[in-house]
Residue frames as a rotation matrix with the C-alpha (Angstrom) as fourth column:
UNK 1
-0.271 -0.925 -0.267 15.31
0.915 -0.161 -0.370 68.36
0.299 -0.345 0.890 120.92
UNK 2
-0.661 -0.579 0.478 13.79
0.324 -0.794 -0.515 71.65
0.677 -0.185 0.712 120.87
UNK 3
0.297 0.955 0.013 11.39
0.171 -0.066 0.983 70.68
0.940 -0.289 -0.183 123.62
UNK 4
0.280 -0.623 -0.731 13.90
0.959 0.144 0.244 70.32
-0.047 -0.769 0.638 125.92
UNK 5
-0.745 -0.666 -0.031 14.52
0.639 -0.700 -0.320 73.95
0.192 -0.258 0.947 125.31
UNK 6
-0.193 0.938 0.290 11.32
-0.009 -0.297 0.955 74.92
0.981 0.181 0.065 125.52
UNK 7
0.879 0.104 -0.466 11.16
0.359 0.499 0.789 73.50
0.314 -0.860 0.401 129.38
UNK 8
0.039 -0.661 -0.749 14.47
0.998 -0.007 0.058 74.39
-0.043 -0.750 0.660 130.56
UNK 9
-0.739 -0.467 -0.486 14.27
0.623 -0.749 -0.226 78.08
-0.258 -0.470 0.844 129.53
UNK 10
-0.272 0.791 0.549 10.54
0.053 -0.557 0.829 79.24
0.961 0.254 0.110 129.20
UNK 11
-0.991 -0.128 0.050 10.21
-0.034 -0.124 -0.992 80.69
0.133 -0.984 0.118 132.66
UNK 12
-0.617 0.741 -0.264 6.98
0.766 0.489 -0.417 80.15
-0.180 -0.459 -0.870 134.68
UNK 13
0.079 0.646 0.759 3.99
0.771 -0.522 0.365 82.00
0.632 0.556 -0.539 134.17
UNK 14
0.930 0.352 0.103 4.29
0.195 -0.713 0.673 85.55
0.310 -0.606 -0.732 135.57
UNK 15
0.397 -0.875 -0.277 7.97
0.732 0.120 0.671 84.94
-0.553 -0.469 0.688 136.05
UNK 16
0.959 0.268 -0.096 9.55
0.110 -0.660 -0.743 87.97
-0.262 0.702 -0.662 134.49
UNK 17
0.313 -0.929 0.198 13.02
0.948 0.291 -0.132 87.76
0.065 0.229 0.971 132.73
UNK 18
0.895 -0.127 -0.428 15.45
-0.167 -0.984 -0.057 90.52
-0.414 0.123 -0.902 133.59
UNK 19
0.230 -0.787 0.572 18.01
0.909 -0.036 -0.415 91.29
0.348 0.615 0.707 130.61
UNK 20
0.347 -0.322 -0.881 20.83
0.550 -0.690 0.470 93.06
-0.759 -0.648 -0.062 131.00
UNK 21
-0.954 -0.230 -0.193 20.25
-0.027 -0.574 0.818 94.71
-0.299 0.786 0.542 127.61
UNK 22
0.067 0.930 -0.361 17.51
-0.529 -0.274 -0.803 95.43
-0.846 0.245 0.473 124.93
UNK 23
-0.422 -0.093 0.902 16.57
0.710 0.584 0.393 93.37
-0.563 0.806 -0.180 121.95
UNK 24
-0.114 0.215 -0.970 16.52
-0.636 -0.766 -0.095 95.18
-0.763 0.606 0.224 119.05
UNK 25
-0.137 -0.340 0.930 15.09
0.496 0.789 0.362 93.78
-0.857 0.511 0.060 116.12
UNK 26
-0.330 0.056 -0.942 15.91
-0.777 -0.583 0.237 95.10
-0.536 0.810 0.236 112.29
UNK 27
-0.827 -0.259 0.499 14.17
0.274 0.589 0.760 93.48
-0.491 0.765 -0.416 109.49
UNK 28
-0.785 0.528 -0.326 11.93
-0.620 -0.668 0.411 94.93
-0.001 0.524 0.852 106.41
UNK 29
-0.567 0.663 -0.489 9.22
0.253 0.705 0.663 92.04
0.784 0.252 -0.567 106.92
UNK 30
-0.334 0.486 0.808 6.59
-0.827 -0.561 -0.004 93.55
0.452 -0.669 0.590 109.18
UNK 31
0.834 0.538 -0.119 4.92
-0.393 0.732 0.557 90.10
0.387 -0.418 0.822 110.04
UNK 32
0.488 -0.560 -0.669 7.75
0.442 0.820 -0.364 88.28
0.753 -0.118 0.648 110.42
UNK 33
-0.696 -0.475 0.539 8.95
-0.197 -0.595 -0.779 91.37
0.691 -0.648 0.321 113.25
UNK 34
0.278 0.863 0.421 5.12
-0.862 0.031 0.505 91.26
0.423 -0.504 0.753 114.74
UNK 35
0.715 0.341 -0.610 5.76
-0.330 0.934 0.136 87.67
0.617 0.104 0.780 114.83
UNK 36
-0.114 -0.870 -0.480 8.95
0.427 0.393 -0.814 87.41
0.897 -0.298 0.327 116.42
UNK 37
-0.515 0.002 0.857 8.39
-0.548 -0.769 -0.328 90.31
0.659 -0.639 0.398 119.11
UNK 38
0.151 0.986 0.071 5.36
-0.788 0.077 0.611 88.08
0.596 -0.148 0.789 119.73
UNK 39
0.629 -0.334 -0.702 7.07
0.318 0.935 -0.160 84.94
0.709 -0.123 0.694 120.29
UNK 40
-0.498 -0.839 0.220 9.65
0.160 -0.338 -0.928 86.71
0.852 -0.427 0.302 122.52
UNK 41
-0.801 0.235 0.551 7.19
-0.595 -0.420 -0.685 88.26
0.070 -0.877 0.476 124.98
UNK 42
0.760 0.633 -0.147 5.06
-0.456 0.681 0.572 84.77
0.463 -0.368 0.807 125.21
UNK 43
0.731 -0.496 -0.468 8.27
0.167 0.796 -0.582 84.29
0.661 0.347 0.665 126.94
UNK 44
0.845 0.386 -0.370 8.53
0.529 -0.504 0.683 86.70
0.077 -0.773 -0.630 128.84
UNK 45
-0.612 -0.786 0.086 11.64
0.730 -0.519 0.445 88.91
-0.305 0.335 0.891 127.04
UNK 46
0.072 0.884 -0.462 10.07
0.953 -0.198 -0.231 91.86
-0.296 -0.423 -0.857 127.24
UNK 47
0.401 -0.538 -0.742 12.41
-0.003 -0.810 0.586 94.29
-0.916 -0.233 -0.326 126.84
UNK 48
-0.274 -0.070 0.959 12.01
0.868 0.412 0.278 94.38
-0.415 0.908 -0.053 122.53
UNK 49
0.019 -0.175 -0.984 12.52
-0.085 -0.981 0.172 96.87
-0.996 0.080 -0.034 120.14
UNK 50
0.415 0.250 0.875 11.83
0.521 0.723 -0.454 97.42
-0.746 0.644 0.170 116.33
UNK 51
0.199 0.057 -0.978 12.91
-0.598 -0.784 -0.167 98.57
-0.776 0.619 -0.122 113.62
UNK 52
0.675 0.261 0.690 12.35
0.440 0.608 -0.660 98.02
-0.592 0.750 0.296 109.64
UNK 53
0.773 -0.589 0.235 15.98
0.285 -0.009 -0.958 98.96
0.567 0.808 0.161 108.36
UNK 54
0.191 -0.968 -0.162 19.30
0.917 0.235 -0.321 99.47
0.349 -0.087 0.933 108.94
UNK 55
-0.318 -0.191 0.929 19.35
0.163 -0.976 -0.145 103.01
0.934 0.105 0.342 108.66
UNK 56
0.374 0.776 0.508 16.35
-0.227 -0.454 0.861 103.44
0.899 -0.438 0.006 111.24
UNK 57
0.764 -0.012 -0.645 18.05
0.566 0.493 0.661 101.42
0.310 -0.870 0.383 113.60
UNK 58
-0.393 -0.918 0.048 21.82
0.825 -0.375 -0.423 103.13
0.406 -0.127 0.905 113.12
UNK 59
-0.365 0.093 0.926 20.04
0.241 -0.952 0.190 106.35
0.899 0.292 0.325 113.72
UNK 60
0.614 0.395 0.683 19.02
-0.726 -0.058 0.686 105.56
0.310 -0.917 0.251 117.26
UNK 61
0.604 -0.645 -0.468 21.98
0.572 0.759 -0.309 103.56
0.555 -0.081 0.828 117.85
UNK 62
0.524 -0.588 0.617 24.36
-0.841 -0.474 0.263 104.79
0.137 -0.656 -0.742 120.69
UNK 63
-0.014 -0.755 -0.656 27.59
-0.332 0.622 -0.709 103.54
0.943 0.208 -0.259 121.38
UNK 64
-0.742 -0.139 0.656 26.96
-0.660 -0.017 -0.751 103.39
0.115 -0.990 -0.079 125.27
UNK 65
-0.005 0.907 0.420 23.73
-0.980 -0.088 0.179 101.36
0.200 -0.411 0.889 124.58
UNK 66
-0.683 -0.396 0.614 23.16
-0.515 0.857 -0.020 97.91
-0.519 -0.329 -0.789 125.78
UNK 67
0.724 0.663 -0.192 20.92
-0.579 0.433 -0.691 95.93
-0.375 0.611 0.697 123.39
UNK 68
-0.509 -0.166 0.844 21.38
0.234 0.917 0.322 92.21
-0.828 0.362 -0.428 121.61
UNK 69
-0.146 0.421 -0.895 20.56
-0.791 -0.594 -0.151 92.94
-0.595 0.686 0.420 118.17
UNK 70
-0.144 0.514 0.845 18.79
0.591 0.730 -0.343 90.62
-0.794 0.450 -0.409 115.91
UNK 71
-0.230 -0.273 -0.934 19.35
-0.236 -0.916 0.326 91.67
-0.944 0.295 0.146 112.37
UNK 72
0.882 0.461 0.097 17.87
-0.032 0.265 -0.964 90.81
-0.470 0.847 0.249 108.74
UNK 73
-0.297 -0.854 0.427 20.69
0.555 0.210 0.805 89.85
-0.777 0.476 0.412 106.24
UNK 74
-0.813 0.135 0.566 18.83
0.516 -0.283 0.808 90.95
0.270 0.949 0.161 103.00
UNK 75
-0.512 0.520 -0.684 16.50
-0.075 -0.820 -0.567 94.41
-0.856 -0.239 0.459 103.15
UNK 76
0.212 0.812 0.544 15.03
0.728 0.239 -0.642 93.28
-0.651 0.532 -0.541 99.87
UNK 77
0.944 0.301 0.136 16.05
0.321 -0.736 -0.596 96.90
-0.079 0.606 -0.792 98.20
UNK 78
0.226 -0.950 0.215 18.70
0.924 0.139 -0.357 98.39
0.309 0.280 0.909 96.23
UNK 79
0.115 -0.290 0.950 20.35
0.245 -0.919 -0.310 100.94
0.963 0.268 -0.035 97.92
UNK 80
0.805 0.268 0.529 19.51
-0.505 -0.158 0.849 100.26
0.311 -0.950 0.008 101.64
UNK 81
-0.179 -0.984 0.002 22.05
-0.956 0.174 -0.236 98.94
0.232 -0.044 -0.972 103.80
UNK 82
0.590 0.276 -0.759 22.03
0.108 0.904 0.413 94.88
0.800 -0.326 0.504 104.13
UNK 83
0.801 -0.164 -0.576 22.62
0.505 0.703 0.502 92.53
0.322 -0.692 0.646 107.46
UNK 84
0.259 -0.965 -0.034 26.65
0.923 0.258 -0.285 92.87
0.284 0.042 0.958 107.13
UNK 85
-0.177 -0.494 0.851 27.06
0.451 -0.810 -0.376 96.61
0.875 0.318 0.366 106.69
UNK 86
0.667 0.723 0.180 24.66
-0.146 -0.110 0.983 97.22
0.731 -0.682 0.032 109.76
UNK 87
0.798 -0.492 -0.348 27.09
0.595 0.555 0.581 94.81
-0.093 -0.671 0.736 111.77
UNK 88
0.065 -0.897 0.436 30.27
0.897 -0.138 -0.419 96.73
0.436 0.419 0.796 110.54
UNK 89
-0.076 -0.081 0.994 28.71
-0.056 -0.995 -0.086 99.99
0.995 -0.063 0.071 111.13
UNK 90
0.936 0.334 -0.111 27.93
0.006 0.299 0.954 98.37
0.352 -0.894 0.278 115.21
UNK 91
0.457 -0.768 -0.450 31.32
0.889 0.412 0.200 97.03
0.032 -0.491 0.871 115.57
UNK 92
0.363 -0.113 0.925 32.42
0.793 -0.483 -0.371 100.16
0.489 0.868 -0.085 114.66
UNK 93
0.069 0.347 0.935 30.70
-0.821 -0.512 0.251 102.49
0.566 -0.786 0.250 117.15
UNK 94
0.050 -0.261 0.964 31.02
-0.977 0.186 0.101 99.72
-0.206 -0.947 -0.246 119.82
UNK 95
-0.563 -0.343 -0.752 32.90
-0.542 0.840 0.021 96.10
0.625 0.419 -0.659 119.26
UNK 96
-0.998 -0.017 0.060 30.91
-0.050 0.786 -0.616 94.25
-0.037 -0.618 -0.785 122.48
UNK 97
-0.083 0.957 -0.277 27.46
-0.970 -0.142 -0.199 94.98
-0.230 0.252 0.940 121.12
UNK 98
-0.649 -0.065 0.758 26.31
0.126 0.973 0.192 91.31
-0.750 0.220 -0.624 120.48
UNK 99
-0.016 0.771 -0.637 24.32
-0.915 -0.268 -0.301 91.40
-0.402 0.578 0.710 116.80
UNK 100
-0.167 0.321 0.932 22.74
0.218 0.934 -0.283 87.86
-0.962 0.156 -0.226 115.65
UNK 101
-0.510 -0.267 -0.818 22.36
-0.767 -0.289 0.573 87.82
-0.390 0.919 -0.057 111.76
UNK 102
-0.166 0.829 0.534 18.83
-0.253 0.488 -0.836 86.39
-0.953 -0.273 0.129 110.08
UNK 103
-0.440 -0.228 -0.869 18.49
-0.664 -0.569 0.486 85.06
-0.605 0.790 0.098 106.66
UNK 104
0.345 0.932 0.113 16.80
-0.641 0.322 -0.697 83.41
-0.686 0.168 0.708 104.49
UNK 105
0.554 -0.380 -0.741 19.30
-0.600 0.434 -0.672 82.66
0.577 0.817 0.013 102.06
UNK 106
0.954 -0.112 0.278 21.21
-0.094 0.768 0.633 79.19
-0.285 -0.630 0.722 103.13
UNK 107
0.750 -0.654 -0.098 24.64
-0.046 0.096 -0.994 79.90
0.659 0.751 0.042 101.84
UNK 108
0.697 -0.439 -0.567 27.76
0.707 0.286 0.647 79.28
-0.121 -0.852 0.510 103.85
UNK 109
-0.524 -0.806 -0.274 29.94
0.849 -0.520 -0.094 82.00
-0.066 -0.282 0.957 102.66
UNK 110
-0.088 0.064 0.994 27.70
-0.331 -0.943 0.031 84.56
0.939 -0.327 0.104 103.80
UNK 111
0.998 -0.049 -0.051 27.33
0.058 0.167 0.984 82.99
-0.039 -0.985 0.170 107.07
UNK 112
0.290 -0.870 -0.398 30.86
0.955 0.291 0.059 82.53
0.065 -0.397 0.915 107.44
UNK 113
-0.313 -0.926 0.212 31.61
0.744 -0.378 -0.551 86.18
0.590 -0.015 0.807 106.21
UNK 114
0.649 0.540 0.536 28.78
-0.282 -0.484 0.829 87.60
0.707 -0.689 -0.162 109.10
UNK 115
0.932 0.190 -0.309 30.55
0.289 0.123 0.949 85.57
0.218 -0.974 0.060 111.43
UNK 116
-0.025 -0.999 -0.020 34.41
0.995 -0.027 0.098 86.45
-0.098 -0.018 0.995 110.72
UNK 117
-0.195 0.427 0.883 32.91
0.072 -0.892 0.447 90.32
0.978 0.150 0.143 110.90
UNK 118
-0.839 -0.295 0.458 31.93
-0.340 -0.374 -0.863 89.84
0.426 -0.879 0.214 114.19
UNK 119
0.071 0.900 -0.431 28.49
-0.350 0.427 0.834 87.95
0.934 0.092 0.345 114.49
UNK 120
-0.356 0.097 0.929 27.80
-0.870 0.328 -0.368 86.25
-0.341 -0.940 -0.032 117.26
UNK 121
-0.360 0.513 0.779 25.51
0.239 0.858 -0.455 83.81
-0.902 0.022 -0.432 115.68
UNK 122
-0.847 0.205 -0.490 23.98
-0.516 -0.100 0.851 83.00
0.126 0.974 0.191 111.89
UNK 123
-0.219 0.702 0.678 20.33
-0.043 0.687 -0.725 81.75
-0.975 -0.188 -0.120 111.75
UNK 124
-0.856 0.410 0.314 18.34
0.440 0.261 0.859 80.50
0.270 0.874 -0.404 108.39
UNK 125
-0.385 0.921 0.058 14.74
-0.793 -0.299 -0.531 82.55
-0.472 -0.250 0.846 108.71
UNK 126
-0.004 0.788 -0.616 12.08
-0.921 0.238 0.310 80.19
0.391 0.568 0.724 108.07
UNK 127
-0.604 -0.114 -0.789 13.07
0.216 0.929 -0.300 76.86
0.767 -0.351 -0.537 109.99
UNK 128
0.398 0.863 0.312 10.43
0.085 -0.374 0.924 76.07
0.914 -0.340 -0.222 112.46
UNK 129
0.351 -0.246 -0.903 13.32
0.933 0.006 0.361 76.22
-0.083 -0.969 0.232 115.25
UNK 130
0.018 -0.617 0.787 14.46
0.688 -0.563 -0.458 79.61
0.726 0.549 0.415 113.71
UNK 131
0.607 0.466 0.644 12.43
-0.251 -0.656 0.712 81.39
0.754 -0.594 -0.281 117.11
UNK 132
0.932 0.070 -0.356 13.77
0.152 0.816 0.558 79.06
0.330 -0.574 0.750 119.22
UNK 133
0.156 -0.910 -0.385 17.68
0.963 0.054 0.262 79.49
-0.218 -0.412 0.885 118.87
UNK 134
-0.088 0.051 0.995 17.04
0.275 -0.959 0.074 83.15
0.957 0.280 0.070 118.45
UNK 135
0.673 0.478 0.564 15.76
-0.477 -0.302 0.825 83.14
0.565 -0.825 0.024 121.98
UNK 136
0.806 -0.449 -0.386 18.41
0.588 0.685 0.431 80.54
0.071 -0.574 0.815 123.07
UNK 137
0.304 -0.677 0.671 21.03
0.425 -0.534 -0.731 83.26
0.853 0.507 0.125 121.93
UNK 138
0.339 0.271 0.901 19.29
-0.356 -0.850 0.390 85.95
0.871 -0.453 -0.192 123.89
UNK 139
0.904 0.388 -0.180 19.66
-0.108 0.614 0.782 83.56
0.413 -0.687 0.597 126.84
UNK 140
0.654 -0.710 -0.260 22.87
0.742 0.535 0.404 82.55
-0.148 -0.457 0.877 127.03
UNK 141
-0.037 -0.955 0.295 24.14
0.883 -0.169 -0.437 85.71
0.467 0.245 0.850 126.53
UNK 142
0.368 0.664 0.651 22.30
-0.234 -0.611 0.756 87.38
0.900 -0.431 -0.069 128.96
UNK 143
0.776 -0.424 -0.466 23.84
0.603 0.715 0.354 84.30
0.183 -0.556 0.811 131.33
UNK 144
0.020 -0.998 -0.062 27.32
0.948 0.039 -0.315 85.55
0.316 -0.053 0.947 129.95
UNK 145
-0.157 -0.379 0.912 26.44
0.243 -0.910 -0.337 89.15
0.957 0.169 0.235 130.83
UNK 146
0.792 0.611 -0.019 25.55
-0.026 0.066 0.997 88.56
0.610 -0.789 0.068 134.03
UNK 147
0.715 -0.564 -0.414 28.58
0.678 0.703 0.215 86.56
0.170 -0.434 0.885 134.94
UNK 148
-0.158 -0.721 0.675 30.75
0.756 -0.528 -0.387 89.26
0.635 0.449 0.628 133.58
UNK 149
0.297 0.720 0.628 28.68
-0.041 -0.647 0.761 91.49
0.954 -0.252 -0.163 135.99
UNK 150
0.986 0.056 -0.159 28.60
0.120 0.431 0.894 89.52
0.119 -0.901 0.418 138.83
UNK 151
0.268 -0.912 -0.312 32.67
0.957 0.290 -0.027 89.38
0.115 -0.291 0.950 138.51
UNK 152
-0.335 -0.223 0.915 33.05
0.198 -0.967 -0.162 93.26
0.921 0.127 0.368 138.64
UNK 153
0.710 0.431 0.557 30.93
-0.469 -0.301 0.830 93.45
0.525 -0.851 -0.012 141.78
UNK 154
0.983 0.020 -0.184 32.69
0.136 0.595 0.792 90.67
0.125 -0.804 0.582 143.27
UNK 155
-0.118 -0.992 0.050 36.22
0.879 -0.128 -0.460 92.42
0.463 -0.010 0.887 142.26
UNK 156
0.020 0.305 0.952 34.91
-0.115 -0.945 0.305 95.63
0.993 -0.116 0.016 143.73
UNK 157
0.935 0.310 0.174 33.86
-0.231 0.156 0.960 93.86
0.270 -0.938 0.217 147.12
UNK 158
0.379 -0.869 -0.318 37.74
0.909 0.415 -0.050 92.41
0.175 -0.270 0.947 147.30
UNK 159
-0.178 -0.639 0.748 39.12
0.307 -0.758 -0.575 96.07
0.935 0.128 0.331 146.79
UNK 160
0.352 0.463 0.814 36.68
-0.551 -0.601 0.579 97.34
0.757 -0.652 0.044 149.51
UNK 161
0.979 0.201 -0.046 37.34
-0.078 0.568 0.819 94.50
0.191 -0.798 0.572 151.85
UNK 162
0.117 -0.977 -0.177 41.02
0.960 0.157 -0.231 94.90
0.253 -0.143 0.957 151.36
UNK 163
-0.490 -0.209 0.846 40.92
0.010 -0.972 -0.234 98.84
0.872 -0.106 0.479 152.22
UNK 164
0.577 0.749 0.327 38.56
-0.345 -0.139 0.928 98.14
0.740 -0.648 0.179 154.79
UNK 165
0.679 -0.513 -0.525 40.97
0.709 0.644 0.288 95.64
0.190 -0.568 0.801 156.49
UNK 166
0.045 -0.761 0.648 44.03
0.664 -0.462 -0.588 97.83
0.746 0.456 0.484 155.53
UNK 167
-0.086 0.135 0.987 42.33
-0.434 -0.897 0.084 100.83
0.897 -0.421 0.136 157.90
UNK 168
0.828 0.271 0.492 41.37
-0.480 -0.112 0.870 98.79
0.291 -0.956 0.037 160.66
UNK 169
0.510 -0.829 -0.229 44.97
0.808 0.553 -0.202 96.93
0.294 -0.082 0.952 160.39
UNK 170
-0.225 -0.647 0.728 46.55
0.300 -0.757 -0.580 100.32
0.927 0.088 0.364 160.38
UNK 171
0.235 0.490 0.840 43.99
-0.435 -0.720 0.542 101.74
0.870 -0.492 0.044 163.09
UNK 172
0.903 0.151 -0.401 44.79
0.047 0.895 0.443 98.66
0.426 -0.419 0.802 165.46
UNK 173
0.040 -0.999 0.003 48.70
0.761 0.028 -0.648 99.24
0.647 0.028 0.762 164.97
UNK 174
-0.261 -0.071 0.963 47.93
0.033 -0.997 -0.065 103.23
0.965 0.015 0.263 166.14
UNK 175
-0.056 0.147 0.988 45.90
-0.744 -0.666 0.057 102.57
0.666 -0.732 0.147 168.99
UNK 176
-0.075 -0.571 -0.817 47.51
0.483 0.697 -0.531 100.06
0.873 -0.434 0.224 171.10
């Protein structure tokens, strides 16, 4: 199954993917960041960002910024913030930030209470598709930010073309 995603959305060689945000990933495993980043930009998602905690990330966080965040559930240490709080402290400072939520631990009521917070998506780290629908995320919500794009321009071009008309309706009427 996940060859078929492999083929429909690993773009040709040299083809470069423009997002209309930044991937930020947060998680205290250094390999397992190296490893992802890696796997992202043999894909050509280029536009990747790290950081190994919560904190580091919140601290260069802006509410104006545009970035898909890919986040560690468990920091491993007492006292740092985990996965969840991260996400809270996002929605916070801006609710349309899109933050994915990685973990290792397989439990459904912490997925459930990432996603009823505001997740977007729960993965399991370690599954060998774990890259895979991490990148499918990125994808299809890149898709949806486009679209969302694409409908602002195309309400913009109606205003203009209806003021545009409007004057030369008006200008017509005048000079008869």
């Amino acid at each position: 199954m996940y060859d078929f995603y492999y083929f429909a959305l690993v773009p040709e060689k040299n083809e470069k993917r423009s997002l209309e945000f930044t991937v930020t990933l947060v998680d205290d495993d250094a390999l397992f960041l190296e490893t992802l980043k890696d796997y992202l930009h043999s894909v050509n998602i280029t536009q990747v960002e790290t950081f190994s905690s919560g904190e580091d990330f919140l601290a260069s966080f802006q509410p104006k910024d545009s970035r898909f965040i890919v986040c560690d559930f468990d920091f491993g240490t007492t006292g740092n913030l985990n996965g969840l709080q991260v996400l809270e402290e996002v929605r916070r400072r801006n609710a349309s930030t899109p933050v994915v939520i990685l973990s290792s631990q397989d439990k459904l009521d912490i997925a459930l209470k990432t996603l009823r917070s505001g997740a977007l998506d729960y993965f399991i780290k370690g599954n060998e598709s774990t890259f895979t629908t991490v990148m499918t995320s990125i994808l299809k919500t890149n898709e949806i930010f486009k679209l969302k794009k694409d409908k602002k321009d195309f309400i913009t071009l109606g205003i203009i073309g209806t003021v545009l008309f409007s004057i030369l309706l008006l200008a017509s009427y005048f000079y008869r």
